[in-house]
ZAPA-351598 format. One record per residue (C-alpha): x, y, z; residue number from 1; residue in one letter. Coordinates in nm, 2 decimals. Each point is the difference from the previous one (the first is absolute). Last residue first. Example, Ala and Ser with C-alpha at 12.3 -4.5 7.8 and 13.67 -1.06 7.14 Angstrom:
<rs>
<r <1.37,-0.11,0.71>,2,"s">,
<r <-0.14,-0.34,0.07>,1,"a">,
</rs>
This chain:
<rs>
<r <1.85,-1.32,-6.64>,234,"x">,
<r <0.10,-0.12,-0.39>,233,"x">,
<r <-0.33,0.03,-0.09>,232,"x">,
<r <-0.12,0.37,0.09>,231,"x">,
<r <0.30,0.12,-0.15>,230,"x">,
<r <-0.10,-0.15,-0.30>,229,"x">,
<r <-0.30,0.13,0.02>,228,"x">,
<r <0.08,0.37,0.10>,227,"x">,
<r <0.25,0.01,-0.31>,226,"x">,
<r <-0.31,-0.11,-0.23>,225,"x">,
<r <-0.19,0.28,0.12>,224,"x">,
<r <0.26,0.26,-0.06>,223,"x">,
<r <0.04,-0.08,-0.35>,222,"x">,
<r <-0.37,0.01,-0.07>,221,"x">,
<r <-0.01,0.34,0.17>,220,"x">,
<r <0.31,0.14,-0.21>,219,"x">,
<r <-0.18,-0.17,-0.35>,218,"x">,
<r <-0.29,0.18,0.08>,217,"x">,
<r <0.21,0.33,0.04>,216,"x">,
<r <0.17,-0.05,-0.32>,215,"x">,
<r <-0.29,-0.06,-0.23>,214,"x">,
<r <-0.19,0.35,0.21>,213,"x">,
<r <0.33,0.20,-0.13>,212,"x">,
<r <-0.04,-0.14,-0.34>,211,"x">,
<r <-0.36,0.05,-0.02>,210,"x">,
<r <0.02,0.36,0.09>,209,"x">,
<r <-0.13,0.01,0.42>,208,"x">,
<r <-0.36,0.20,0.00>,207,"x">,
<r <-0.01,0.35,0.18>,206,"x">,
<r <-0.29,0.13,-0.15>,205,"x">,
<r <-0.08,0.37,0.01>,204,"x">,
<r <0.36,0.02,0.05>,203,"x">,
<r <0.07,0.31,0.26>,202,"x">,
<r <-0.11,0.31,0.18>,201,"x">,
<r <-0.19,-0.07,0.32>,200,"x">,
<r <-0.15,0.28,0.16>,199,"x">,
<r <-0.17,0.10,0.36>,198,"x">,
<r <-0.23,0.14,0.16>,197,"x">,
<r <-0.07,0.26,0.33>,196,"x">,
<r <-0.30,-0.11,0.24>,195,"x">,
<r <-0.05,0.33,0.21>,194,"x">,
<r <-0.24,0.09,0.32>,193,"x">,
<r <-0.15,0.33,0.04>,192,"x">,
<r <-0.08,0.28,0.24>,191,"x">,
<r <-0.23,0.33,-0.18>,190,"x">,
<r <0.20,0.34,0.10>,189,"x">,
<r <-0.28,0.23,0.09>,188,"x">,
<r <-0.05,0.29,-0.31>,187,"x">,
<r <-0.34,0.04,0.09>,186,"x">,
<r <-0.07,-0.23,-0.34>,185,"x">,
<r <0.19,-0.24,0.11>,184,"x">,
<r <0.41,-0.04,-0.05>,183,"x">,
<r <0.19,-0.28,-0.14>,182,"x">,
<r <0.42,0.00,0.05>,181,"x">,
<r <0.19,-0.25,-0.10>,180,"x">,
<r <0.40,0.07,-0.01>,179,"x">,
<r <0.06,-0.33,-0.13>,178,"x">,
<r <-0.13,-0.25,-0.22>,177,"x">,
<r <0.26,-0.31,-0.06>,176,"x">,
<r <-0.03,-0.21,-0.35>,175,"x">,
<r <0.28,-0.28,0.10>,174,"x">,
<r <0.23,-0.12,-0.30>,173,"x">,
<r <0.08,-0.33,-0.16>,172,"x">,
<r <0.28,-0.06,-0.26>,171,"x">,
<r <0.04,-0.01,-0.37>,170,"x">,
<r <0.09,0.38,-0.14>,169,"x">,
<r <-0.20,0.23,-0.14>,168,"x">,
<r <-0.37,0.00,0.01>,167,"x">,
<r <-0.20,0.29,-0.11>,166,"x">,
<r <-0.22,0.13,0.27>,165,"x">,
<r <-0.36,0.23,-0.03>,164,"x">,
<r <-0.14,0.15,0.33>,163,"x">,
<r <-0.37,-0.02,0.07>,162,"x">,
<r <-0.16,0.21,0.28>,161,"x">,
<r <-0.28,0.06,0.26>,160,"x">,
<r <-0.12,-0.33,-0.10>,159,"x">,
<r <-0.37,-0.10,0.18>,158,"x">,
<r <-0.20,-0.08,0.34>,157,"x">,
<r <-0.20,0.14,0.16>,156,"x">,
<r <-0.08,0.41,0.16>,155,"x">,
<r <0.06,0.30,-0.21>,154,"x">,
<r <0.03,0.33,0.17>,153,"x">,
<r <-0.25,0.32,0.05>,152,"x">,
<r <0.00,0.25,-0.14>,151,"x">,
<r <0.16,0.39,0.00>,150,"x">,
<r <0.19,0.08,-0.26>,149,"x">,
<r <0.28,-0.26,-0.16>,148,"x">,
<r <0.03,-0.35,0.03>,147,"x">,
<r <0.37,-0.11,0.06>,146,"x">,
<r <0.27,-0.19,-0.15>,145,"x">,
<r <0.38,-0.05,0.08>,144,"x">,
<r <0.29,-0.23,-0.15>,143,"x">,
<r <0.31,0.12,0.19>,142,"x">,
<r <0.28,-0.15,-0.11>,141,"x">,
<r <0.03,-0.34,-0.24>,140,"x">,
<r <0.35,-0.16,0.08>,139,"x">,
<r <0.20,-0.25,-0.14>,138,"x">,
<r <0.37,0.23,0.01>,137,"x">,
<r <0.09,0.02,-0.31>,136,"x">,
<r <-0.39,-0.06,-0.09>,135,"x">,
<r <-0.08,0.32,0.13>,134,"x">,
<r <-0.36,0.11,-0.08>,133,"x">,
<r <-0.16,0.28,0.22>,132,"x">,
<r <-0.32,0.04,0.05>,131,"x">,
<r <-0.36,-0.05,-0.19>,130,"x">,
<r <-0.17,0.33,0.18>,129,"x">,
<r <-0.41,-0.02,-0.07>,128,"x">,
<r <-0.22,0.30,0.15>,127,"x">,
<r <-0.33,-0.11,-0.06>,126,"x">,
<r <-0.35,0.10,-0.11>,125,"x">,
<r <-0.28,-0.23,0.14>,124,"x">,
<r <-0.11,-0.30,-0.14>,123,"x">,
<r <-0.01,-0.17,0.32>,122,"x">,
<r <-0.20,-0.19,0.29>,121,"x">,
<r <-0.09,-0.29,0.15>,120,"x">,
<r <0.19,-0.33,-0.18>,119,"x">,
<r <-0.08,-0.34,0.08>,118,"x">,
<r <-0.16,-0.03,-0.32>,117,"x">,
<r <0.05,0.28,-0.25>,116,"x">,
<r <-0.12,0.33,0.10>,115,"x">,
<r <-0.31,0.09,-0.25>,114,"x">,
<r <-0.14,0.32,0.15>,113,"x">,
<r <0.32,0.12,0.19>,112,"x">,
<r <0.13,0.05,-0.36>,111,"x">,
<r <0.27,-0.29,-0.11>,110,"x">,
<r <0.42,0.01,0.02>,109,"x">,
<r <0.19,0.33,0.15>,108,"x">,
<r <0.04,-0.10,0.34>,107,"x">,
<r <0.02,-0.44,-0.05>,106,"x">,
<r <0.12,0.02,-0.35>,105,"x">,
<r <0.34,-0.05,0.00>,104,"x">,
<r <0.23,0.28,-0.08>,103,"x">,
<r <0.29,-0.06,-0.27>,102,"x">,
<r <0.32,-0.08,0.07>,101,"x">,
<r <0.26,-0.07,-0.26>,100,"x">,
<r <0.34,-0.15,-0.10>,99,"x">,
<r <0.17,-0.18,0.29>,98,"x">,
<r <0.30,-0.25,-0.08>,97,"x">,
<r <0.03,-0.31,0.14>,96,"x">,
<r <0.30,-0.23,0.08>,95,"x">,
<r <0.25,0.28,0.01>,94,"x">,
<r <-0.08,0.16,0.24>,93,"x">,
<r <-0.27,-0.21,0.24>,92,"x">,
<r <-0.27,0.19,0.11>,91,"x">,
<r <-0.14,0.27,0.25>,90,"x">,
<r <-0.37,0.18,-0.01>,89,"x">,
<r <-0.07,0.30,0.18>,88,"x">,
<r <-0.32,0.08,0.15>,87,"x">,
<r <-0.32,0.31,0.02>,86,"x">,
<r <-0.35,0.02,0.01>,85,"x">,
<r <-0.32,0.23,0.01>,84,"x">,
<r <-0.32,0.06,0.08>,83,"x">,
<r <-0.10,-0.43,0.19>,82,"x">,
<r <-0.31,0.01,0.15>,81,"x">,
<r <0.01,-0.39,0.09>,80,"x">,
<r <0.27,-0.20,-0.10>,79,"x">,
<r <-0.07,-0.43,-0.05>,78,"x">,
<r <0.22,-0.04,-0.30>,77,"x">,
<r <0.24,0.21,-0.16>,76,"x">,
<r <0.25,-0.11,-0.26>,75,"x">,
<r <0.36,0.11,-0.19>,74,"x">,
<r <-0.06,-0.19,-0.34>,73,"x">,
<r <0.29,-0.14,-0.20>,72,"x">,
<r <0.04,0.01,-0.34>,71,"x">,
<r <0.21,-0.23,-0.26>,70,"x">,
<r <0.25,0.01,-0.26>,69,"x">,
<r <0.22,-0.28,-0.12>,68,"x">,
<r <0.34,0.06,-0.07>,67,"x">,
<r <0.13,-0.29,0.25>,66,"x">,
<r <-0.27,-0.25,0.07>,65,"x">,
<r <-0.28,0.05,0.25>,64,"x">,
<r <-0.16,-0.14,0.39>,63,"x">,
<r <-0.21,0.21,0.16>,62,"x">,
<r <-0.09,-0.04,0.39>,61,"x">,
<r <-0.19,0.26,0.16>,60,"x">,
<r <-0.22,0.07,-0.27>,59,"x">,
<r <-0.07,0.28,0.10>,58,"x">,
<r <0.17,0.17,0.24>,57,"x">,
<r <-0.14,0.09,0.31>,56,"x">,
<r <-0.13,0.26,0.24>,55,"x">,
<r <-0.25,-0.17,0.27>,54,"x">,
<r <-0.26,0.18,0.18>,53,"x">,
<r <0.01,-0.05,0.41>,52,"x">,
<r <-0.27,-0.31,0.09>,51,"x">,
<r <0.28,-0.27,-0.04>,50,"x">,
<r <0.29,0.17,0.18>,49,"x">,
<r <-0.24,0.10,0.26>,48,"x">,
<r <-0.09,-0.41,0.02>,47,"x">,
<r <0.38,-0.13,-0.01>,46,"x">,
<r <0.07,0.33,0.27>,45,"x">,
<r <-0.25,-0.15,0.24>,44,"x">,
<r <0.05,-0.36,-0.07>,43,"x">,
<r <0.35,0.05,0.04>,42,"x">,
<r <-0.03,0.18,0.33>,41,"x">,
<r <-0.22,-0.24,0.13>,40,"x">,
<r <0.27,-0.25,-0.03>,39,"x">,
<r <0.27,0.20,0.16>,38,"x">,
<r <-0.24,0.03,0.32>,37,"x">,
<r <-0.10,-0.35,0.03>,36,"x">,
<r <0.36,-0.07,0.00>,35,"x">,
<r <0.10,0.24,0.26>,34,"x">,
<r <-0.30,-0.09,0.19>,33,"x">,
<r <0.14,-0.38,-0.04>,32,"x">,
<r <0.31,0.05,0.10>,31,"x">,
<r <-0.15,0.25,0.35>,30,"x">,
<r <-0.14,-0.30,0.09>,29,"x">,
<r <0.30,-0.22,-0.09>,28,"x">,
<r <0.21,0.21,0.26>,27,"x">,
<r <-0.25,0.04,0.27>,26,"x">,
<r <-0.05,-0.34,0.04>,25,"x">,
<r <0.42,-0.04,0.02>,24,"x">,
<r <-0.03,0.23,0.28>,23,"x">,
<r <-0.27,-0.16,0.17>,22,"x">,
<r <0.20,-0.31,-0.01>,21,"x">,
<r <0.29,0.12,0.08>,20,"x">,
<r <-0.15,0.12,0.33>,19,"x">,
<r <-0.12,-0.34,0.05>,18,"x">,
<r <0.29,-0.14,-0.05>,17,"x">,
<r <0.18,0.24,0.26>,16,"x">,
<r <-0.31,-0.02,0.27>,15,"x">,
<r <0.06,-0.35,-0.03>,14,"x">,
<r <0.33,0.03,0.05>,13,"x">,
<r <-0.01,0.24,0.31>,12,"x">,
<r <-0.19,-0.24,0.19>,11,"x">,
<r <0.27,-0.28,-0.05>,10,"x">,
<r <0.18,0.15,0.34>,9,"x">,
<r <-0.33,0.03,0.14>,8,"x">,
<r <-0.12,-0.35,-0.08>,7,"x">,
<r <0.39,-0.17,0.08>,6,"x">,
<r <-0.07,0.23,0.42>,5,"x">,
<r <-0.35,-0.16,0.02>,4,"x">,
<r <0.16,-0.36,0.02>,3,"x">,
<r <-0.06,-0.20,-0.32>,2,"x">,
<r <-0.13,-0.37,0.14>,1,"x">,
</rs>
Protein backbone atom coordinates (compact mmCIF):
# COMPACT_ATOMS: atom_id res chain seq x y z
CA UNK A 1 0.00 0.00 0.00
CA UNK A 2 1.34 3.66 -1.38
CA UNK A 3 1.94 5.66 1.75
CA UNK A 4 0.30 9.31 1.62
CA UNK A 5 3.78 10.91 1.35
CA UNK A 6 4.46 8.59 -2.76
CA UNK A 7 0.63 10.29 -3.64
CA UNK A 8 1.84 13.82 -2.77
CA UNK A 9 5.07 13.49 -4.24
CA UNK A 10 3.27 11.96 -7.58
CA UNK A 11 0.56 14.76 -7.14
CA UNK A 12 2.54 17.17 -8.97
CA UNK A 13 2.61 14.79 -12.14
CA UNK A 14 -0.73 14.52 -12.55
CA UNK A 15 -1.30 18.01 -12.28
CA UNK A 16 1.78 18.24 -15.02
CA UNK A 17 0.01 15.78 -17.58
CA UNK A 18 -2.93 17.21 -17.06
CA UNK A 19 -1.71 20.60 -17.63
CA UNK A 20 -0.18 19.39 -20.89
CA UNK A 21 -3.13 18.15 -21.73
CA UNK A 22 -5.08 21.33 -21.63
CA UNK A 23 -2.39 22.95 -23.26
CA UNK A 24 -2.11 20.63 -26.10
CA UNK A 25 -6.27 21.00 -26.33
CA UNK A 26 -5.82 24.35 -26.69
CA UNK A 27 -3.29 23.96 -29.36
CA UNK A 28 -5.40 21.86 -31.99
CA UNK A 29 -8.42 24.07 -31.09
CA UNK A 30 -7.01 27.13 -31.98
CA UNK A 31 -5.52 24.60 -35.52
CA UNK A 32 -8.65 24.05 -36.49
CA UNK A 33 -9.97 27.89 -36.14
CA UNK A 34 -7.03 28.80 -37.98
CA UNK A 35 -8.00 26.37 -40.63
CA UNK A 36 -11.58 27.06 -40.61
CA UNK A 37 -10.63 30.58 -40.92
CA UNK A 38 -8.17 30.29 -44.13
CA UNK A 39 -10.88 28.26 -45.72
CA UNK A 40 -13.57 30.75 -45.36
CA UNK A 41 -11.44 33.24 -46.69
CA UNK A 42 -11.10 31.36 -49.96
CA UNK A 43 -14.58 30.91 -50.43
CA UNK A 44 -15.12 34.46 -49.67
CA UNK A 45 -12.65 36.02 -52.08
CA UNK A 46 -13.33 32.75 -54.85
CA UNK A 47 -17.12 34.03 -54.70
CA UNK A 48 -16.16 38.13 -54.86
CA UNK A 49 -13.77 37.11 -57.46
CA UNK A 50 -16.73 35.41 -59.29
CA UNK A 51 -19.47 38.08 -58.93
CA UNK A 52 -16.78 41.22 -59.80
CA UNK A 53 -16.90 41.66 -63.94
CA UNK A 54 -14.29 39.88 -65.70
CA UNK A 55 -11.85 41.62 -68.44
CA UNK A 56 -10.54 39.00 -70.76
CA UNK A 57 -9.09 38.11 -73.95
CA UNK A 58 -10.81 36.44 -76.26
CA UNK A 59 -10.07 33.60 -77.28
CA UNK A 60 -7.85 32.91 -74.61
CA UNK A 61 -5.99 30.30 -76.24
CA UNK A 62 -5.15 30.68 -80.11
CA UNK A 63 -2.98 28.56 -81.69
CA UNK A 64 -1.45 30.00 -85.60
CA UNK A 65 1.37 29.54 -88.05
CA UNK A 66 4.10 32.02 -88.84
CA UNK A 67 2.79 34.91 -91.28
CA UNK A 68 -0.58 34.33 -90.62
CA UNK A 69 -2.80 37.05 -89.45
CA UNK A 70 -5.34 37.01 -86.82
CA UNK A 71 -7.40 39.29 -84.16
CA UNK A 72 -7.82 39.22 -80.81
CA UNK A 73 -10.70 40.56 -78.76
CA UNK A 74 -10.14 42.52 -75.45
CA UNK A 75 -13.69 41.36 -73.46
CA UNK A 76 -16.20 42.50 -70.93
CA UNK A 77 -18.57 40.36 -69.27
CA UNK A 78 -20.79 40.76 -66.30
CA UNK A 79 -20.14 45.06 -65.79
CA UNK A 80 -22.81 47.06 -64.81
CA UNK A 81 -22.93 50.98 -65.72
CA UNK A 82 -19.81 50.90 -67.23
CA UNK A 83 -18.83 55.16 -69.13
CA UNK A 84 -15.59 54.58 -69.89
CA UNK A 85 -12.43 52.34 -69.97
CA UNK A 86 -8.90 52.07 -70.08
CA UNK A 87 -5.71 48.95 -70.25
CA UNK A 88 -2.51 48.16 -71.83
CA UNK A 89 -1.79 45.18 -73.63
CA UNK A 90 1.87 43.36 -73.51
CA UNK A 91 3.28 40.71 -76.03
CA UNK A 92 5.98 38.85 -77.09
CA UNK A 93 8.66 40.94 -79.49
CA UNK A 94 9.47 39.28 -81.90
CA UNK A 95 6.99 36.51 -82.03
CA UNK A 96 3.98 38.80 -82.84
CA UNK A 97 3.72 41.92 -84.18
CA UNK A 98 0.71 44.37 -83.42
CA UNK A 99 -1.00 46.17 -86.31
CA UNK A 100 -4.42 47.68 -85.32
CA UNK A 101 -6.98 48.40 -82.73
CA UNK A 102 -10.24 49.21 -83.43
CA UNK A 103 -13.09 49.85 -80.75
CA UNK A 104 -15.41 47.01 -79.93
CA UNK A 105 -18.80 47.47 -79.87
CA UNK A 106 -19.96 47.33 -76.44
CA UNK A 107 -20.23 51.68 -75.87
CA UNK A 108 -20.58 52.66 -79.35
CA UNK A 109 -22.55 49.40 -80.77
CA UNK A 110 -26.74 49.27 -80.99
CA UNK A 111 -29.44 52.22 -79.90
CA UNK A 112 -30.75 51.67 -76.34
CA UNK A 113 -33.87 50.53 -78.18
CA UNK A 114 -32.50 47.29 -79.70
CA UNK A 115 -29.43 46.37 -77.24
CA UNK A 116 -28.23 43.08 -78.19
CA UNK A 117 -28.72 40.29 -75.73
CA UNK A 118 -27.05 40.59 -72.51
CA UNK A 119 -26.34 44.01 -73.28
CA UNK A 120 -28.23 47.25 -71.51
CA UNK A 121 -27.30 50.20 -72.96
CA UNK A 122 -25.25 52.11 -75.86
CA UNK A 123 -25.16 53.79 -79.13
CA UNK A 124 -24.15 56.84 -77.67
CA UNK A 125 -21.32 59.05 -79.14
CA UNK A 126 -17.76 58.09 -77.97
CA UNK A 127 -14.54 59.21 -77.44
CA UNK A 128 -12.28 56.19 -78.88
CA UNK A 129 -8.16 56.42 -78.18
CA UNK A 130 -6.46 53.09 -79.97
CA UNK A 131 -2.90 53.60 -78.06
CA UNK A 132 0.31 53.24 -78.65
CA UNK A 133 1.93 50.38 -80.82
CA UNK A 134 5.49 49.31 -79.99
CA UNK A 135 6.30 46.06 -81.35
CA UNK A 136 10.17 46.66 -80.45
CA UNK A 137 9.28 46.45 -77.25
CA UNK A 138 5.57 44.18 -77.44
CA UNK A 139 3.60 46.72 -76.02
CA UNK A 140 0.07 48.33 -76.76
CA UNK A 141 -0.24 51.74 -74.36
CA UNK A 142 -3.03 53.23 -73.35
CA UNK A 143 -6.07 52.05 -75.20
CA UNK A 144 -8.97 54.35 -73.70
CA UNK A 145 -12.82 54.80 -74.49
CA UNK A 146 -15.45 56.74 -73.02
CA UNK A 147 -19.16 57.81 -73.62
CA UNK A 148 -19.46 61.34 -73.90
CA UNK A 149 -22.26 63.87 -72.34
CA UNK A 150 -24.20 63.09 -69.68
CA UNK A 151 -25.81 59.21 -69.73
CA UNK A 152 -25.78 56.66 -68.32
CA UNK A 153 -23.31 53.50 -68.81
CA UNK A 154 -23.61 50.21 -70.47
CA UNK A 155 -24.16 47.21 -68.44
CA UNK A 156 -23.44 43.07 -70.00
CA UNK A 157 -21.41 41.71 -71.58
CA UNK A 158 -19.41 42.54 -75.03
CA UNK A 159 -15.70 43.49 -76.84
CA UNK A 160 -14.45 46.80 -75.83
CA UNK A 161 -11.71 46.16 -78.43
CA UNK A 162 -10.15 44.10 -81.20
CA UNK A 163 -6.43 44.32 -81.89
CA UNK A 164 -4.98 42.84 -85.22
CA UNK A 165 -1.44 40.47 -84.90
CA UNK A 166 0.81 39.23 -87.65
CA UNK A 167 2.75 36.30 -86.52
CA UNK A 168 6.51 36.26 -86.60
CA UNK A 169 8.53 33.96 -85.17
CA UNK A 170 7.60 30.18 -83.77
CA UNK A 171 7.19 30.29 -80.11
CA UNK A 172 4.42 30.90 -77.51
CA UNK A 173 3.62 34.24 -75.88
CA UNK A 174 1.26 35.41 -72.94
CA UNK A 175 -1.46 38.21 -73.85
CA UNK A 176 -1.16 40.30 -70.40
CA UNK A 177 -3.82 43.45 -69.78
CA UNK A 178 -2.46 45.90 -67.63
CA UNK A 179 -3.11 49.22 -66.35
CA UNK A 180 -7.05 48.48 -66.25
CA UNK A 181 -8.97 51.03 -65.23
CA UNK A 182 -13.21 51.01 -65.68
CA UNK A 183 -15.13 53.79 -64.34
CA UNK A 184 -19.19 54.17 -63.77
CA UNK A 185 -21.08 56.61 -64.90
CA UNK A 186 -20.41 58.89 -61.49
CA UNK A 187 -16.96 58.50 -62.39
CA UNK A 188 -16.51 55.64 -59.32
CA UNK A 189 -13.69 53.29 -60.18
CA UNK A 190 -15.66 49.90 -61.17
CA UNK A 191 -13.41 46.62 -59.44
CA UNK A 192 -12.60 43.81 -61.84
CA UNK A 193 -11.12 40.48 -62.25
CA UNK A 194 -8.71 39.58 -65.37
CA UNK A 195 -8.18 36.33 -67.45
CA UNK A 196 -5.16 37.35 -69.89
CA UNK A 197 -4.53 34.79 -73.22
CA UNK A 198 -2.22 33.43 -74.78
CA UNK A 199 -0.46 32.35 -78.42
CA UNK A 200 1.03 29.58 -80.03
CA UNK A 201 2.85 30.30 -83.25
CA UNK A 202 4.05 27.17 -85.04
CA UNK A 203 3.32 24.09 -87.55
CA UNK A 204 -0.32 23.89 -88.09
CA UNK A 205 0.52 20.19 -88.18
CA UNK A 206 3.36 18.91 -86.71
CA UNK A 207 3.54 15.39 -88.50
CA UNK A 208 7.13 13.37 -88.52
CA UNK A 209 8.43 13.28 -92.73
CA UNK A 210 8.23 9.73 -93.64
CA UNK A 211 11.79 9.16 -93.41
CA UNK A 212 12.18 10.56 -89.99
CA UNK A 213 8.92 8.61 -88.74
CA UNK A 214 10.81 5.10 -90.84
CA UNK A 215 13.69 5.74 -88.46
CA UNK A 216 12.00 6.15 -85.26
CA UNK A 217 9.93 2.89 -85.69
CA UNK A 218 12.77 1.13 -86.47
CA UNK A 219 14.60 2.78 -82.97
CA UNK A 220 11.54 1.35 -80.86
CA UNK A 221 11.64 -2.04 -82.63
CA UNK A 222 15.35 -2.13 -81.91
CA UNK A 223 14.94 -1.28 -78.36
CA UNK A 224 12.31 -3.89 -77.78
CA UNK A 225 14.17 -6.72 -78.96
CA UNK A 226 17.32 -5.63 -76.67
CA UNK A 227 14.84 -5.69 -73.55
CA UNK A 228 14.05 -9.42 -74.62
CA UNK A 229 16.97 -10.66 -74.81
CA UNK A 230 17.96 -9.21 -71.78
CA UNK A 231 14.97 -10.35 -70.30
CA UNK A 232 16.20 -14.12 -71.18
CA UNK A 233 19.52 -14.36 -70.28
CA UNK A 234 18.50 -13.21 -66.42
Amino acid sequence: MRSSNEKWHRLPLYLGSGFLRSVSNRKFICLRVSVAAIVLTIVFQARLASALPTLSIQPPSTSVSPGQTFSLGVNIAGVQDLFAFQFDLSFAPGILAATNITEGSFLSGLPPAMPPPGKLGGGDPTFFIPGTIDNTAGSIAFTADSLLGPTAGVSGDGVLATVDFDALGSGSTLIDLANILLLDSQGAEIPFSIQNGSVYVGAANAVPEPAAAILLGVGLLALSIIGRQYKLRR
